[in-house]
C-alpha positions as CSV (number, residue, x, y, z in Angstrom):
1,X,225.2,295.9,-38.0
2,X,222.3,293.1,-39.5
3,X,221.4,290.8,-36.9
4,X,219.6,287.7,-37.9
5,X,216.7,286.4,-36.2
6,X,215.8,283.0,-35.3
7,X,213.0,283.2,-37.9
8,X,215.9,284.3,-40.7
9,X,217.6,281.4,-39.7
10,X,215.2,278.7,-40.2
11,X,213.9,280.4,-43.1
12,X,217.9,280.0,-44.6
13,X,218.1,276.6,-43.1
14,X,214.9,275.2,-44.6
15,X,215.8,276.9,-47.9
16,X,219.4,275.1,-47.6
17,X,217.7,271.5,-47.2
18,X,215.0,272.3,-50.2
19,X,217.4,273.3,-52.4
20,X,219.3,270.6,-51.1
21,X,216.9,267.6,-51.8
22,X,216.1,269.0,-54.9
23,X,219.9,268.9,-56.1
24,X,220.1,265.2,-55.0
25,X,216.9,264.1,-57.0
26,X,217.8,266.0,-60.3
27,X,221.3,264.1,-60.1
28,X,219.6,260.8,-59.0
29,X,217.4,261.4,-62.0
30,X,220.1,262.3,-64.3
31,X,222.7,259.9,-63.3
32,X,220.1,257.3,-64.2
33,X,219.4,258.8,-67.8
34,X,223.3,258.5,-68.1
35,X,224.0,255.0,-67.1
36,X,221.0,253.4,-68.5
37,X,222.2,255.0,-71.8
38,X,226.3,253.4,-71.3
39,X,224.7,250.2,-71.0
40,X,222.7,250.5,-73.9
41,X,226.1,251.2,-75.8
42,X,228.3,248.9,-73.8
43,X,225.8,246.1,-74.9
44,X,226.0,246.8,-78.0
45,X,228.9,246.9,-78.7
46,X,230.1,243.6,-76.4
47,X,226.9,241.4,-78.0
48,X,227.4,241.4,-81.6
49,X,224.0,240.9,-83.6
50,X,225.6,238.5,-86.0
51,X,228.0,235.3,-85.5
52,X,229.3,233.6,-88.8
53,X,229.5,229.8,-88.7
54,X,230.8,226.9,-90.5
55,X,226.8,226.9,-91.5
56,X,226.3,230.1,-91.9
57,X,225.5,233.0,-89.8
58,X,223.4,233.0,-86.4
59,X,221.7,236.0,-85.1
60,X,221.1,237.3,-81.8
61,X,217.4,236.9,-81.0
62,X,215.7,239.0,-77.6
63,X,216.6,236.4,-75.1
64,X,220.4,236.7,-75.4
65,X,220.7,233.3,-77.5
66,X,222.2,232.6,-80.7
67,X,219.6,231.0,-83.3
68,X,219.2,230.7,-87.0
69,X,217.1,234.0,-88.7
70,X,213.6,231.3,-88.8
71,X,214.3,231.0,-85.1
72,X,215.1,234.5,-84.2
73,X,212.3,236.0,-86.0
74,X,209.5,232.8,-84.7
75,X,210.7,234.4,-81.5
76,X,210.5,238.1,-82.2
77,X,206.6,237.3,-83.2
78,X,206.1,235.1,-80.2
79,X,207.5,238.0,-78.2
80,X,205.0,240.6,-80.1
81,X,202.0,238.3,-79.4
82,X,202.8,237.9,-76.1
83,X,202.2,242.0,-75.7
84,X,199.4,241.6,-77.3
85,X,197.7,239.5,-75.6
86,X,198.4,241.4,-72.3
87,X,197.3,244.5,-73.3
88,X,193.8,242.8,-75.2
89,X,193.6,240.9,-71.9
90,X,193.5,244.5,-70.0
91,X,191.2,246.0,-71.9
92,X,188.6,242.9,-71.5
93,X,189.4,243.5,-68.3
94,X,188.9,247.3,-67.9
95,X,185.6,247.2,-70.2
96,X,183.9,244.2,-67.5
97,X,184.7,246.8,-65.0
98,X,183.0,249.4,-66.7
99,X,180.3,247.1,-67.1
100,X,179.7,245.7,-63.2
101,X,179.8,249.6,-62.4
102,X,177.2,250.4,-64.3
């Protein structure tokens, strides 16, 4: 007969909630990866990029609104310049740090 110690056990049972935790952050993880990427689809398909007018066509531009193609694309720059200026803006900022430390 095998008889199992109390140091067998809490080795099992500390193996069990490892393996346990570890199970619950990969699904966490991947369940993430899978609905991020159904609402990714599910937009697309339920937002069309395009609408046709009596005028002509209006586009979707990145805030959700329906504008002309000048207006969708004077946004698509603003949006572009916006990032720009952050990430300029953080490097002035991380070079004056650089500079005060030295």
């Amino acid at each position: 007969m095998h008889n199992i110690t109390v140091e067998d056990l809490n080795s099992i049972t500390q193996l069990f909630y490892a393996i346990l935790i570890i199970g619950f952050l990969c699904s966490f993880f991947i369940f993430v990866i899978v609905r991020n990427l159904l609402l990714s689809i599910a937009k697309r398909i339920n937002f069309p990029h395009r609408v046709k007018t009596e005028n002509g066509y209006l586009y979707r531009s990145l805030n959700g609104t329906y504008v002309p193609k000048s207006r969708a694309d004077e946004i698509l720059i603003q949006r572009k310049m916006k990032k720009r200026q952050y990430w300029i803006k953080r490097h002035e900022y991380i070079i004056s740090r650089l500079k005060s430390d030295s």
